[in-house]
LUMFI-121862 format. One record per residue: x, y, z of N, C-alpha, C in turn; residue number from 1. Coordinates in steps of 0.02 Angstrom, whole numbers. Layout:
N
- X,Y,Z,X,Y,Z,X,Y,Z,NUM
...
//
This chain:
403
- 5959,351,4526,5942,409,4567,5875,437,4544,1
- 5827,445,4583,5756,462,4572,5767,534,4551,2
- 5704,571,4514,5717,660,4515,5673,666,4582,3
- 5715,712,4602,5692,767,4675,5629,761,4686,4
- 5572,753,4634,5499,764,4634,5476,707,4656,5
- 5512,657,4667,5458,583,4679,5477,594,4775,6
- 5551,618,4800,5572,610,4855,5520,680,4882,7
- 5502,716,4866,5458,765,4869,5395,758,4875,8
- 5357,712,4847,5313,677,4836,5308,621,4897,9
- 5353,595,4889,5361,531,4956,5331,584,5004,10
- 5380,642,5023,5376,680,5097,5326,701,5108,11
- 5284,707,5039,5215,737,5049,5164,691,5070,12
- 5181,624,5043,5129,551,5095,5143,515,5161,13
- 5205,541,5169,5240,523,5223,5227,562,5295,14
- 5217,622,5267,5257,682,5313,5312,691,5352,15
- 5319,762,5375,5399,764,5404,5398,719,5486,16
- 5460,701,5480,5501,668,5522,5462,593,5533,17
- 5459,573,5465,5439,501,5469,5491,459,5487,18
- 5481,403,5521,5537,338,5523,5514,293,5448,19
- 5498,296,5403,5490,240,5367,5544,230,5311,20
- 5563,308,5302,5615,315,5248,5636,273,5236,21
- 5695,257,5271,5748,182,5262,5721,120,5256,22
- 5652,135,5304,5635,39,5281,5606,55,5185,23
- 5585,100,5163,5542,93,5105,5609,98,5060,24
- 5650,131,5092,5718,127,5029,5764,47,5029,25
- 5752,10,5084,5776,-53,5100,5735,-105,5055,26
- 5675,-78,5043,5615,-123,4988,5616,-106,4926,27
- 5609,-39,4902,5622,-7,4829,5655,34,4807,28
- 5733,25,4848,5786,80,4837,5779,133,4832,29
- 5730,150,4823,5725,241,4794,5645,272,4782,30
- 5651,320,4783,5580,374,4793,5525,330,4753,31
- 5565,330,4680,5516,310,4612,5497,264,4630,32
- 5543,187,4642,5524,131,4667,5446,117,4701,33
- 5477,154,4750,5409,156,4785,5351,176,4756,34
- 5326,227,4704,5285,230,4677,5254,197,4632,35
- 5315,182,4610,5302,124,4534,5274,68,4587,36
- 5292,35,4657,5252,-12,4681,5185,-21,4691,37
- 5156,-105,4689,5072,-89,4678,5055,-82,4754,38
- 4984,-108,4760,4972,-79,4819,4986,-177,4884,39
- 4991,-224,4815,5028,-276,4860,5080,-277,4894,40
- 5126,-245,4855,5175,-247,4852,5193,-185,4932,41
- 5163,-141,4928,5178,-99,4980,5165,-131,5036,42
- 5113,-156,5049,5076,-217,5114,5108,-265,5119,43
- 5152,-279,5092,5230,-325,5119,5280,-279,5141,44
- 5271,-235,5138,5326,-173,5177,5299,-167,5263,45
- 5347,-200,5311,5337,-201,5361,5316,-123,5395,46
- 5286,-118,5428,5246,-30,5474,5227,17,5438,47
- 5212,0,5367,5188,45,5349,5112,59,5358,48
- 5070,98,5377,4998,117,5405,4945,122,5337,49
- 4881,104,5345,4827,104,5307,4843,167,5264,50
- 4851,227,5322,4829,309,5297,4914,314,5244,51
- 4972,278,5272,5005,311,5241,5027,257,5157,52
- 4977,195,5170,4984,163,5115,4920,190,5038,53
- 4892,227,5085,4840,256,5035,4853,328,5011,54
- 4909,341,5056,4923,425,5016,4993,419,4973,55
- 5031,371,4964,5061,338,4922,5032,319,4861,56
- 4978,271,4872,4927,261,4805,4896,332,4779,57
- 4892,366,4820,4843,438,4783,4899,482,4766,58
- 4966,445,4748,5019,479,4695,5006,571,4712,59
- 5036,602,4777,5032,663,4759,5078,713,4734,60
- 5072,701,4667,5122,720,4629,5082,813,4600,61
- 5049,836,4604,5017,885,4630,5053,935,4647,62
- 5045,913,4727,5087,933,4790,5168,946,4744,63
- 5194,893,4742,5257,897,4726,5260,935,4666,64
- 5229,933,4625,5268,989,4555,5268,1075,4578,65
- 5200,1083,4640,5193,1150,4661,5262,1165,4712,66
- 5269,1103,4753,5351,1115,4773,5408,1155,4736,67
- 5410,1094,4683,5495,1079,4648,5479,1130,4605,68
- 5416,1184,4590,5429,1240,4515,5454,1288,4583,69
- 5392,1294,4649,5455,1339,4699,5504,1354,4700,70
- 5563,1278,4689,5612,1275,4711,5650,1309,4659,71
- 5604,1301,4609,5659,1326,4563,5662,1408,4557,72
- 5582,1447,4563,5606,1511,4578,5628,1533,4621,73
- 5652,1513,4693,5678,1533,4732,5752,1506,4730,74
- 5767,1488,4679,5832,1446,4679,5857,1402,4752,75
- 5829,1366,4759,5834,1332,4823,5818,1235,4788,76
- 5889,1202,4818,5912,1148,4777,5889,1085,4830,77
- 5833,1069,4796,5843,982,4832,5861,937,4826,78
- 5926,932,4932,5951,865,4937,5906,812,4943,79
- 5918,744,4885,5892,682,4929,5933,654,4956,80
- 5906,572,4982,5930,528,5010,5994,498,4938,81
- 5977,491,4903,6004,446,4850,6061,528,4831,82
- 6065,558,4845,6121,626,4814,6172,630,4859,83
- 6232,625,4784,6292,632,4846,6327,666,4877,84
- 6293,731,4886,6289,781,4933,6259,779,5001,85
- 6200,721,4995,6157,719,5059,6207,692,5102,86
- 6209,731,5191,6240,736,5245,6232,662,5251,87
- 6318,634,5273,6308,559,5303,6289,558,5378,88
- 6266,633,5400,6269,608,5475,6180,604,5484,89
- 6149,620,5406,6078,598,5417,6065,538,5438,90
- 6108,478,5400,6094,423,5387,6085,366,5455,91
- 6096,427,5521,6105,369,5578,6044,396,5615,92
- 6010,438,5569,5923,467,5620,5878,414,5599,93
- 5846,387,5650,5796,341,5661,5727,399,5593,94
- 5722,443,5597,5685,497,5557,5715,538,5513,95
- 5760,513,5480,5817,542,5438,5772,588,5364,96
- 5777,625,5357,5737,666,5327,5732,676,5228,97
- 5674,657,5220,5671,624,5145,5683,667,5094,98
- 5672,731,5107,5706,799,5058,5750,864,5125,99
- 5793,866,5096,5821,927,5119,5836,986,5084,100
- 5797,1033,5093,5782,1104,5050,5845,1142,5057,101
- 5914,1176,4996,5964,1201,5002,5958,1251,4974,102
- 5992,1310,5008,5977,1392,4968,6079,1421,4977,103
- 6109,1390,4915,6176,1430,4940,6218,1359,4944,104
- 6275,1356,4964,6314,1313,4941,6316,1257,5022,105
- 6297,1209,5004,6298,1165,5067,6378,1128,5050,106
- 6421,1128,5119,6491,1111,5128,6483,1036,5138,107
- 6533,1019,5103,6545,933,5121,6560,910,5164,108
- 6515,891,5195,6518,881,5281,6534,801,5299,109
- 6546,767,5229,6589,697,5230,6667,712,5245,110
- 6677,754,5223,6765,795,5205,6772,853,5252,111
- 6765,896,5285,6776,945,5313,6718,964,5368,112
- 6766,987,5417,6732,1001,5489,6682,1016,5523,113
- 6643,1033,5543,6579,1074,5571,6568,1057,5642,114
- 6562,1115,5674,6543,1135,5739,6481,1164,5749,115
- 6434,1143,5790,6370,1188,5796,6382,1242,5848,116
- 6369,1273,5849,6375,1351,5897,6303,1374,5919,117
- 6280,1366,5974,6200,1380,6007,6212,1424,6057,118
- 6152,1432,6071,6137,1480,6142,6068,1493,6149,119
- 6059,1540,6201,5999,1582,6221,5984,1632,6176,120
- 5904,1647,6161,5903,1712,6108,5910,1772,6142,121
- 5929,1759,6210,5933,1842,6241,5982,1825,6310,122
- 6054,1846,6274,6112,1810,6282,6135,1883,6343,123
- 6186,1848,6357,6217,1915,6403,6267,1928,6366,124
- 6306,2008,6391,6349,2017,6347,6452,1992,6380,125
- 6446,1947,6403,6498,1896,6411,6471,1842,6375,126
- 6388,1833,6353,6394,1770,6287,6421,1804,6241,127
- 6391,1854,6222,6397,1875,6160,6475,1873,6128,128
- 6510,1911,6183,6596,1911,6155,6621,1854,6162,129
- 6593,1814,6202,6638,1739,6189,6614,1694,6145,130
- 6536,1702,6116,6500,1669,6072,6537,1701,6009,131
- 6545,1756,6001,6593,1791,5919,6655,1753,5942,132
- 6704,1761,6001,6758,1751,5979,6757,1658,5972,133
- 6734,1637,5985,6713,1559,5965,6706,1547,5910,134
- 6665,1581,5884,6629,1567,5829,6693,1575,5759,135
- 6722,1631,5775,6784,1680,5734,6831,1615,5717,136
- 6845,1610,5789,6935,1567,5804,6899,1513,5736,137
- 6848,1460,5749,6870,1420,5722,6831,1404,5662,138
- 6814,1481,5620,6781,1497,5546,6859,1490,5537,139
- 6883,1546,5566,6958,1545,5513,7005,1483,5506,140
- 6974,1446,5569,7026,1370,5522,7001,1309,5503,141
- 6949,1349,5467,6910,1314,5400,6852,1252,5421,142
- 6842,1273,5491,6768,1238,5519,6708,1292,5511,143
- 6667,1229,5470,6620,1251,5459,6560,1266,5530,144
- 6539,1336,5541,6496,1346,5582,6427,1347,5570,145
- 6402,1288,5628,6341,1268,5598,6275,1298,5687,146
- 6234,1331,5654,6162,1344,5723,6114,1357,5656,147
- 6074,1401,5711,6002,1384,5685,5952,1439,5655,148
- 6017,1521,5642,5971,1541,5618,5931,1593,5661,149
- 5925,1575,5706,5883,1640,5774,5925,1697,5788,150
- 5866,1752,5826,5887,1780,5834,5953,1769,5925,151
- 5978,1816,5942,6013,1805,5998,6078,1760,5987,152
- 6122,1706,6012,6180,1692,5984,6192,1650,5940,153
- 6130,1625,5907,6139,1595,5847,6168,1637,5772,154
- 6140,1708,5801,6124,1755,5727,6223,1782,5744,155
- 6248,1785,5829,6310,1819,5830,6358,1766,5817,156
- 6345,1673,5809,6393,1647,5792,6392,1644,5696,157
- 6339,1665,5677,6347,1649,5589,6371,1734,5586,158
- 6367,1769,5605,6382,1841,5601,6464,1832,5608,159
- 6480,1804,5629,6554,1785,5679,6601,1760,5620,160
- 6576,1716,5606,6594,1658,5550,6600,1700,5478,161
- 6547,1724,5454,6551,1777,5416,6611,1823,5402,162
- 6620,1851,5467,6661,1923,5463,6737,1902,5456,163
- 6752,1847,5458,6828,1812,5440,6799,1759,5382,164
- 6773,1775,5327,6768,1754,5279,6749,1657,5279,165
- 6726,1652,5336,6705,1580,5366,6645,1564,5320,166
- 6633,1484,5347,6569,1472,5308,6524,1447,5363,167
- 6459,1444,5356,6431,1438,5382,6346,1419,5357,168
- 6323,1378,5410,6254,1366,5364,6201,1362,5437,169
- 6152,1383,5418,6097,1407,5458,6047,1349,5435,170
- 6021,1322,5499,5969,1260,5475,5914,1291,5512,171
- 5863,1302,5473,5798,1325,5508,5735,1296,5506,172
- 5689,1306,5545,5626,1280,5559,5580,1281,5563,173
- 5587,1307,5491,5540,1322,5429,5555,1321,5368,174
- 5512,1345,5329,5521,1346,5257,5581,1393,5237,175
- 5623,1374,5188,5680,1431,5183,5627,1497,5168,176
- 5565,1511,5131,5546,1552,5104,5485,1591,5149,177
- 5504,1551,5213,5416,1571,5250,5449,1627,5283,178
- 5406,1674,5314,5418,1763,5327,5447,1757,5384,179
- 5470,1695,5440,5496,1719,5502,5557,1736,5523,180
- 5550,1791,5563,5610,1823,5598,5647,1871,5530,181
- 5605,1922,5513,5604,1962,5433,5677,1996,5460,182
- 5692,1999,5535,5722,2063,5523,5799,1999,5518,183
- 5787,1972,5519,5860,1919,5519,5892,1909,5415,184
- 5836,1951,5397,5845,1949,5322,5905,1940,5292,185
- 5931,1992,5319,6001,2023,5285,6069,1980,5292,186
- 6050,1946,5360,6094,1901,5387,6099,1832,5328,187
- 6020,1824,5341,6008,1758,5290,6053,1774,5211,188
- 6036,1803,5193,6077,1841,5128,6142,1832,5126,189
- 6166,1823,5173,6236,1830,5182,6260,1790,5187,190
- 6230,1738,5226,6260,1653,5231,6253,1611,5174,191
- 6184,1637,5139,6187,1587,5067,6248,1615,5022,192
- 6285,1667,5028,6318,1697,4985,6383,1657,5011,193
- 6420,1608,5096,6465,1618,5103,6434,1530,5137,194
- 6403,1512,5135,6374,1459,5154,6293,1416,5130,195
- 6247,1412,5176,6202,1401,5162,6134,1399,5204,196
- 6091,1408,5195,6026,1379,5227,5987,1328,5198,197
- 5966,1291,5259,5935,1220,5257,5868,1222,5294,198
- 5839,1176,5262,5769,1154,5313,5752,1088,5274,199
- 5725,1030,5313,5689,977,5283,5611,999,5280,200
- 5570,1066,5291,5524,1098,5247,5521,1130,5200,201
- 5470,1119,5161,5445,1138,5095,5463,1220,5089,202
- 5496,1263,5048,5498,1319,5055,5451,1368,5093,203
- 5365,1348,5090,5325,1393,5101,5303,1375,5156,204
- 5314,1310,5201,5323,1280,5269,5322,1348,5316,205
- 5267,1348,5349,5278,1399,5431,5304,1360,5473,206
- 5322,1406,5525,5367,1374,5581,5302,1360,5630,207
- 5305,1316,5668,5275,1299,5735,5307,1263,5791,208
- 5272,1250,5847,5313,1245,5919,5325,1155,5913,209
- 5323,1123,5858,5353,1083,5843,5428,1047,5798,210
- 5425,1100,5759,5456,1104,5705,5537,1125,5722,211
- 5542,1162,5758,5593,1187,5801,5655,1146,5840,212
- 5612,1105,5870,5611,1044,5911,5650,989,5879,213
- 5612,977,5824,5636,943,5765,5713,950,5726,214
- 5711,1016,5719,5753,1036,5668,5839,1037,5707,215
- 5825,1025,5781,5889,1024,5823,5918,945,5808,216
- 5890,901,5792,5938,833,5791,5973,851,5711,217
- 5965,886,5676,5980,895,5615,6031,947,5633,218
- 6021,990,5663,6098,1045,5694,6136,988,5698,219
- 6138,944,5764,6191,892,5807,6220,851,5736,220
- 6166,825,5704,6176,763,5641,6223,815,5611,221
- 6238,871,5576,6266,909,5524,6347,906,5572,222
- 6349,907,5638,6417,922,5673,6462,855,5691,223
- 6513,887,5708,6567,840,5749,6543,842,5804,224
- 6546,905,5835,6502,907,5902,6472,986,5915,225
- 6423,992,5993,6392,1052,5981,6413,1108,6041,226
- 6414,1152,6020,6463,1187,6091,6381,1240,6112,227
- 6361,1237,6182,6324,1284,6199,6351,1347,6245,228
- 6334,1392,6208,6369,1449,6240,6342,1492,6284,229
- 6267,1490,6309,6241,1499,6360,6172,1488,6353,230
- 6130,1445,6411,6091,1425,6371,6059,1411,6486,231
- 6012,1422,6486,5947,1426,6535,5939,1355,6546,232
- 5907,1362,6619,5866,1282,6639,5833,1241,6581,233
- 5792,1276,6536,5753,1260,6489,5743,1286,6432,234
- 5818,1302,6426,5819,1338,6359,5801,1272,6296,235
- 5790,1288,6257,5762,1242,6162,5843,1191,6175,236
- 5929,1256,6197,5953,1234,6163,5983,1171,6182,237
- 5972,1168,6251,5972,1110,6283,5960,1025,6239,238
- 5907,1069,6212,5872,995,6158,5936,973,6127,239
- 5968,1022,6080,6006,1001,6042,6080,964,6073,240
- 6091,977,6139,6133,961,6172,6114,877,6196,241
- 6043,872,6207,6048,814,6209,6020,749,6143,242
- 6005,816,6098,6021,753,6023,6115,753,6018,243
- 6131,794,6027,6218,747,5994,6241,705,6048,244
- 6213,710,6100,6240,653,6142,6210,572,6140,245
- 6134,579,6109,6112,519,6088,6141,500,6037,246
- 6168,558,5968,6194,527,5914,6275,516,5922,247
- 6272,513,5969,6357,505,6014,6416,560,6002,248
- 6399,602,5959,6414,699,5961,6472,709,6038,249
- 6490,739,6012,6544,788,6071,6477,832,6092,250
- 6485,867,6143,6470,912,6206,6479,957,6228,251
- 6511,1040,6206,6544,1081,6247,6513,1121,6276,252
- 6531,1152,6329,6492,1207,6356,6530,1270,6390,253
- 6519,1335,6398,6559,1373,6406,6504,1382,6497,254
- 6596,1375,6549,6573,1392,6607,6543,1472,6605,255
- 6490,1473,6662,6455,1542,6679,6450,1560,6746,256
- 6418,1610,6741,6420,1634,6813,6352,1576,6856,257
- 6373,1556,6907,6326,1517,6950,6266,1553,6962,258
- 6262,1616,6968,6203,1653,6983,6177,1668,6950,259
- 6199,1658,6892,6146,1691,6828,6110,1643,6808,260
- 6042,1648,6807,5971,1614,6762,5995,1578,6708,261
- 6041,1620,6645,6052,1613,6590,6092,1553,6590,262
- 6141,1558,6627,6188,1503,6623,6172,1425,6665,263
- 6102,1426,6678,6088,1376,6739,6124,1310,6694,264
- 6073,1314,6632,6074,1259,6600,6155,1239,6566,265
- 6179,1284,6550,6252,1270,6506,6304,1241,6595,266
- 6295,1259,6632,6342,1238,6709,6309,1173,6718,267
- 6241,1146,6709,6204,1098,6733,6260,1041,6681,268
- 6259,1070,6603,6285,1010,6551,6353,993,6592,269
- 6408,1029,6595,6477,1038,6620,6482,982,6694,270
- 6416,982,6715,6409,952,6783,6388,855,6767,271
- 6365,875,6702,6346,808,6692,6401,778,6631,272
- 6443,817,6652,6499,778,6583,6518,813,6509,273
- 6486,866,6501,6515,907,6456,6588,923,6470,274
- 6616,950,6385,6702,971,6411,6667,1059,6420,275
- 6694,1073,6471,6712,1166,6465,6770,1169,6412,276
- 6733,1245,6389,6771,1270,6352,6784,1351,6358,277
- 6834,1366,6362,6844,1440,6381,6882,1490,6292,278
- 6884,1445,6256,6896,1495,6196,6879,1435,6124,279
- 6894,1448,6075,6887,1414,6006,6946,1356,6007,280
- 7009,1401,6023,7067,1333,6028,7048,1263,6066,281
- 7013,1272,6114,7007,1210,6162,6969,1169,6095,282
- 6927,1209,6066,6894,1144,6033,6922,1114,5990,283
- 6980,1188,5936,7018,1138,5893,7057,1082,5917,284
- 7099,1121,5950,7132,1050,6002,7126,966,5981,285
- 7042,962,5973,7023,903,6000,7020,858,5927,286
- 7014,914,5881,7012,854,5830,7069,888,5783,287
- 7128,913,5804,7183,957,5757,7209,862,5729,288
- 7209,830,5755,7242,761,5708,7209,748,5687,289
- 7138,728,5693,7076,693,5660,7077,762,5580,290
- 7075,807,5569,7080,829,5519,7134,882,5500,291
- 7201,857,5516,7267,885,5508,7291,928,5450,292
- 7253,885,5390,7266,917,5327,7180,980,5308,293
- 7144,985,5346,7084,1025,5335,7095,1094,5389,294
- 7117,1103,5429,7112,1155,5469,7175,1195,5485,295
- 7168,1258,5462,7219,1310,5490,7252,1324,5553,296
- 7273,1283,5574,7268,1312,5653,7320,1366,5664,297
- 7350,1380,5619,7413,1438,5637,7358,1509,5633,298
- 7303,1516,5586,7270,1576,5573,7217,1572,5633,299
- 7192,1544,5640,7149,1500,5715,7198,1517,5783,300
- 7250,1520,5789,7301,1545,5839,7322,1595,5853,301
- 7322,1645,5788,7350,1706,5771,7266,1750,5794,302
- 7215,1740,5803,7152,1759,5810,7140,1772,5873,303
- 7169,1702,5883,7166,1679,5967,7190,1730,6012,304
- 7248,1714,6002,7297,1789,6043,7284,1856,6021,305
- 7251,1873,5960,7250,1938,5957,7159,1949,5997,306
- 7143,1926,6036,7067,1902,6064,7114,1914,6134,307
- 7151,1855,6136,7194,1890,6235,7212,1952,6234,308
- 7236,1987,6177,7273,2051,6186,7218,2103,6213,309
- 7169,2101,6156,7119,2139,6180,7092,2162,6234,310
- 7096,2077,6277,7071,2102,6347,7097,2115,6392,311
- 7177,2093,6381,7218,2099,6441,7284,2182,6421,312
- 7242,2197,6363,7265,2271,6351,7332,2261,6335,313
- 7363,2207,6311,7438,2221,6266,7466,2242,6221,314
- 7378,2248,6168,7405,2308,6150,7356,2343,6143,315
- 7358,2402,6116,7313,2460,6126,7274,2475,6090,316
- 7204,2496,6121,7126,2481,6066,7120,2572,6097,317
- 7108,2607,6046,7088,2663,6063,7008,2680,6082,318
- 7002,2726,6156,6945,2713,6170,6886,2763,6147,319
- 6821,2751,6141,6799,2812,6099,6777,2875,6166,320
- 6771,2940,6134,6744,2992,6160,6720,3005,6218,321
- 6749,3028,6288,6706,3007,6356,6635,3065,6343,322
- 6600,3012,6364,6512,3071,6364,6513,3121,6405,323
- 6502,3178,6392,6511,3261,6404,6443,3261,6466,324
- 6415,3216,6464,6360,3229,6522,6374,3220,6581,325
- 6350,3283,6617,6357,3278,6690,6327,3227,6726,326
- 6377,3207,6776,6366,3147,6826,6291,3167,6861,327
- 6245,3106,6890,6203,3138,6944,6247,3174,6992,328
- 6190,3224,7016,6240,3257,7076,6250,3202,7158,329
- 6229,3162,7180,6222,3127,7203,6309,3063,7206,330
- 6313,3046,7147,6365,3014,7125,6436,3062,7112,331
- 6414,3131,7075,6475,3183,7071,6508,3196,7131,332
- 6464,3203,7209,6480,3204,7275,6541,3168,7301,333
- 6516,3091,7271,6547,3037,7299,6614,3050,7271,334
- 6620,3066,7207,6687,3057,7172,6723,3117,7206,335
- 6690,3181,7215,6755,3236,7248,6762,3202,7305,336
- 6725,3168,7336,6739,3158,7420,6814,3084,7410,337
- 6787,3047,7351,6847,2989,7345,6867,2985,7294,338
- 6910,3018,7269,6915,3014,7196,6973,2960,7181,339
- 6957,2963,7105,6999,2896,7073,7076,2920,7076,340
- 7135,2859,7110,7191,2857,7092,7219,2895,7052,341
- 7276,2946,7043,7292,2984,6996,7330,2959,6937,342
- 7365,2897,6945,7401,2881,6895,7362,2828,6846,343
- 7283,2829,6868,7239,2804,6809,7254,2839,6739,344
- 7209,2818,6699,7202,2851,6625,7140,2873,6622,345
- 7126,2900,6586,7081,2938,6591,6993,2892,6568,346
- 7004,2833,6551,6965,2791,6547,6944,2742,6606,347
- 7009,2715,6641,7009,2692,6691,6982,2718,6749,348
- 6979,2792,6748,6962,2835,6799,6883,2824,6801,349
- 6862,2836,6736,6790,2820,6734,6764,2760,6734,350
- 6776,2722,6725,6767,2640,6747,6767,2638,6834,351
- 6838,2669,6856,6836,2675,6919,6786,2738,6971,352
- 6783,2772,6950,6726,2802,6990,6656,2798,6979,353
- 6635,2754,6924,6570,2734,6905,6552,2676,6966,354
- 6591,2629,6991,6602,2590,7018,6608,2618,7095,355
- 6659,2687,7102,6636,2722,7159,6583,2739,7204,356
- 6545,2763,7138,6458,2818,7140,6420,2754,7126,357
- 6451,2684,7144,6376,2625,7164,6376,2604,7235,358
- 6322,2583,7252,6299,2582,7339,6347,2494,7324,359
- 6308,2462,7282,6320,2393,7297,6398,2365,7223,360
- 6407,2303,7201,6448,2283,7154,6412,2304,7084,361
- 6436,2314,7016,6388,2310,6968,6439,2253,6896,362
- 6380,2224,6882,6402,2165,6835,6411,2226,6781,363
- 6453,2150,6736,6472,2183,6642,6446,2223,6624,364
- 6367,2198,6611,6317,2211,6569,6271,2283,6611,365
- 6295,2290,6677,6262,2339,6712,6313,2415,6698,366
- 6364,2392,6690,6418,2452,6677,6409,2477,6608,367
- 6384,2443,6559,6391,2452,6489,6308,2475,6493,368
- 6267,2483,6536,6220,2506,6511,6232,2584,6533,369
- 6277,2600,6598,6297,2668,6600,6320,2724,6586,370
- 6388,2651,6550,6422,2700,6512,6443,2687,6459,371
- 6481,2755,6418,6477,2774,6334,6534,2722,6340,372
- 6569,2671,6336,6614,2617,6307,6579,2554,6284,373
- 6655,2532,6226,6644,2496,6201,6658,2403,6253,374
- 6601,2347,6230,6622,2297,6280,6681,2282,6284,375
- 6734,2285,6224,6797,2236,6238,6838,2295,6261,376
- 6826,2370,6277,6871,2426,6304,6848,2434,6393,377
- 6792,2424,6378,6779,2387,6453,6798,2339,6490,378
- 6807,2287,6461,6842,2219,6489,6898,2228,6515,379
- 6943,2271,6433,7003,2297,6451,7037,2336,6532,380
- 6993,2374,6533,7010,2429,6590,6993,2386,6662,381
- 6927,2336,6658,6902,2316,6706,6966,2258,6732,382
- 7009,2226,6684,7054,2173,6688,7114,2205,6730,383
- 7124,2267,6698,7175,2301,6718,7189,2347,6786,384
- 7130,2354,6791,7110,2383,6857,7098,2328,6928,385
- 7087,2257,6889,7086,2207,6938,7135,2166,6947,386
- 7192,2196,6921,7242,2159,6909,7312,2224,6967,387
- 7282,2255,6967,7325,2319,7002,7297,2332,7080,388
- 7239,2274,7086,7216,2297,7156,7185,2356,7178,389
- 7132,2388,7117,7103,2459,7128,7036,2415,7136,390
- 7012,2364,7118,6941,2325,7106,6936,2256,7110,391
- 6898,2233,7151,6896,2176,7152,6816,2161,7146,392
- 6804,2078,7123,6757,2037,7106,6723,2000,7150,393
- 6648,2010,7165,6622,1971,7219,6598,1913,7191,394
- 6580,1856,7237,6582,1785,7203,6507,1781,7145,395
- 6483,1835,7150,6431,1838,7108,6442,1849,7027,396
- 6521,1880,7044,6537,1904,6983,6540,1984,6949,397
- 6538,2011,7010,6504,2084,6993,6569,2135,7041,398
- 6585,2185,7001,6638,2233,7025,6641,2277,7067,399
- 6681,2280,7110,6658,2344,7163,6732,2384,7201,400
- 6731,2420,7231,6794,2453,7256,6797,2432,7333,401
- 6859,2395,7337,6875,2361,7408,6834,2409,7449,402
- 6841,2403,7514,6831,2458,7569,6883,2423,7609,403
//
């Protein structure tokens, strides 16, 4: 096994996302090998290039010691190829990556589960609660949750994973140590404490509109498979949806509303052969035999249903404080002229005459910007109220009061 500094060194003559790795480890087993080779000896190594047979000879070992003393004050541990920690699902990338930078405990992803969890960085809030409760169900039965680190539903599925004592690891695309997305700090902090962060860049590595791009076949490579939870015509996360399908990866996608922008792309996957998925169970489901003795599914179940209760109000979430502010007068009109059902509650009432005092239907995310409730006490009332025939749903998806 080489020390970290020669595979460090390689990456530094190589650069990132070289294909040569495997052929130069197929010729001199290992980092050192290759260095210790002369310069004949390399020119019998099939594709390797003038530029990159001469930055091999110019040994930049330099480069690499300013790396690996990094690594060490930032406590951040480099995987190689030859370590038997390094991910076996690297080993099937045509560009399989010659150091992998670790900050926090990377899970054995030879032995135990991982799911990637993606989306849009500016999610709706039906991703958001189904991206947490996704994310939740299947932290607690001991799958590892794997995205990327961004802001929007990457940051709410490691947040997710987290809050039921899950693990989780954030692969990013950049340097673990470079300044982007500062305010995601706290988050980062938290996953190395209960998981980990990764990058195949150098700690002090900036991010660019390449790198990103990159760093998604390494999401798919780390998983069983990748579930997108809402994700645009052209959303990034698309990419990653179609690296696990080249690396022959599972597929999931959570159905959306047809009219929404956001969801073009996650309905487009579903259309081309993705499984839908409507909660965390569907996914355990699929591999509860493939790892029978690794996953909880009774605590994964018990999550599950207490996630239906919530919304279908079985049992009771107390709602907070109704806001003391007067209605427009305009809308206050409407409600003396039709007022809400009397045997509502006093929550329901306001759900229901908010819905009154609108000309047209108003979506989830349009009700929650009006009013003082919480999303899953909203859902609640909105389920229950459509379930009693006070409200119904136009095919758009959006709520309104029969006429």
């Amino acid at each position: 096994m080489s020390h970290p500094a020669y595979w460090i060194a390689l990456q530094a003559a190589l650069g990132y996302h070289s294909k040569k790795v495997r052929v130069l480890m197929d010729f001199f087993s290992d980092a050192e090998g290759v260095f210790q080779a002369t310069e004949q000896e390399l020119r019998r190594c099939p594709t390797l290039t003038e530029r990159e047979i001469r930055s091999i000879l110019d040994r930049p070992f330099t480069t690499s010691k300013a790396i690996w003393e990094e690594c060490g004050k930032s406590d951040i541990t480099p995987i190689t190829p030859d370590h038997p920690h390094y991910p076996d699902g690297f080993w099937n990338l045509p560009d399989m990556p010659c150091v992998l930078y670790v900050k926090g405990n990377l899970p054995r992803f030879d032995r135990d589960p991982a799911i990637s969890v993606i989306g849009t960085r500016k999610p709706s809030v039906y991703g958001k609660l189904v991206c947490e409760r996704v994310a939740s169900v299947l932290a607690i039965a001991g799958v590892t949750v794997v995205s990327g680190g961004a802001l929007g539903l990457d940051s709410v599925a490691h947040q997710a994973a987290l809050d039921v004592n899950g693990t989780t690891v954030a692969v990013l695309g950049c340097g673990i140590n470079y300044g982007y997305l500062k305010d995601n700090r706290q988050l980062r902090d938290e996953i190395c404490k209960k998981g980990a962060l990764v990058s195949e860049y150098a700690p002090n590595a900036p991010a660019t509109r390449y790198t990103f791009p990159a760093r998604n076949r390494l999401i798919a490579a780390l998983s069983l498979g990748t579930v997108v939870i809402e994700a645009g015509e052209k959303s990034g996360t698309l990419i990653t949806a179609d690296q696990a399908l080249e690396q022959g990866k599972d597929v999931f996608a959570l159905p959306g509303n047809i009219m929404s922008p956001t969801f073009k792309g996650s309905n487009r996957l579903i259309s081309q052969g993705a499984t839908p998925i409507f909660n965390g169970m569907d996914i355990l489901q699929k591999y509860e035999h493939q790892y029978f003795n690794r996953l909880n599914m009774h605590k994964a179940w018990e999550l599950h249903q207490e996630h239906i209760k919530q919304i279908l109000h079985i049992e009771y979430v107390s709602a907070p404080e109704v806001s003391a502010e007067p209605l427009p007068k305009k809308a206050a009109e409407k409600k003396v002229l039709q007022p809400a059902p009397k045997d509502l509650s006093e929550t329901a009432a306001l759900v229901y005459n908010t819905l009154l005092g609108a000309k047209h239907g108003l979506s989830l995310d349009d009700l929650l910007e009006q009013m003082d409730l919480q999303a899953p006490i909203l859902l609640r009332e909105l389920t229950k109220l459509e379930m009693n025939g006070e409200i119904v749903k136009d095919p758009a998806g959006n709520y309104m009061i029969e006429n």
